[in-house]
C-alpha positions in Angstrom: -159.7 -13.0 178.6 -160.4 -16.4 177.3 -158.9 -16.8 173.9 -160.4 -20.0 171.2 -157.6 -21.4 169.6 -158.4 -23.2 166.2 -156.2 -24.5 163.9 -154.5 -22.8 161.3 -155.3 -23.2 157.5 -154.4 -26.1 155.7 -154.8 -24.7 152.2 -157.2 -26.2 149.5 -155.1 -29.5 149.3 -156.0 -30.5 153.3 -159.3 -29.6 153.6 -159.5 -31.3 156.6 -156.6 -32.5 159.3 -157.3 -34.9 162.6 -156.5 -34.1 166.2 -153.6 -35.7 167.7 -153.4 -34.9 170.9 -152.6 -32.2 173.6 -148.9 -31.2 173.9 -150.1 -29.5 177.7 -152.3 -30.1 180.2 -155.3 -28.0 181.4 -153.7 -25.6 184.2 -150.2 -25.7 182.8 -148.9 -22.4 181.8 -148.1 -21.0 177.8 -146.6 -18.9 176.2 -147.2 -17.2 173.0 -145.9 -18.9 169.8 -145.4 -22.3 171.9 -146.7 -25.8 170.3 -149.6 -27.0 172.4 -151.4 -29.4 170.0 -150.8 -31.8 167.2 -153.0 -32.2 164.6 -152.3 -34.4 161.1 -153.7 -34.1 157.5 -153.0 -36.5 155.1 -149.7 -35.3 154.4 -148.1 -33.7 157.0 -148.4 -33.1 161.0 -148.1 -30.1 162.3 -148.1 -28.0 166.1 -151.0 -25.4 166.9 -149.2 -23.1 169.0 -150.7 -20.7 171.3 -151.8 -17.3 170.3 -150.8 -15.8 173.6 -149.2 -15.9 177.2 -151.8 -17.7 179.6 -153.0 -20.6 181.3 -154.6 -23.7 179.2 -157.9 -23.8 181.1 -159.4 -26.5 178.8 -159.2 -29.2 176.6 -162.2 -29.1 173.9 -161.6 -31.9 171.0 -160.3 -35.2 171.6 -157.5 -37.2 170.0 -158.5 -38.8 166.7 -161.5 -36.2 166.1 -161.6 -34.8 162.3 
């Protein structure tokens, strides 16, 4: 089952956060809970971690994309 994995809320004060980068490659296993993105807002960075166990089959949003 392929899961989307978005990122989480960044309450009323960060309406909107930029994408980093990729903290795994596409084919590299996860596990649940584990960081695989960065993303950063205008005051913080924070991880995206994974949802669940799987594989990362793809890479959607590029670095710098709002």
């Amino acid at each position: 089952m392929d899961l989307e994995i978005t990122v989480p809320d960044l309450g009323e004060e960060s309406p909107e956060a930029t994408f980093v980068g990729w903290l795994k490659s596409v084919g590299e296993p996860v596990r649940a809970g584990e960081a695989i993105a960065e993303v950063m807002t205008q005051k913080v960075n924070l991880e995206v971690a994974s949802p669940a166990d799987g594989v990362l089959h793809a890479q959607l949003v590029e670095p710098e994309q709002t």
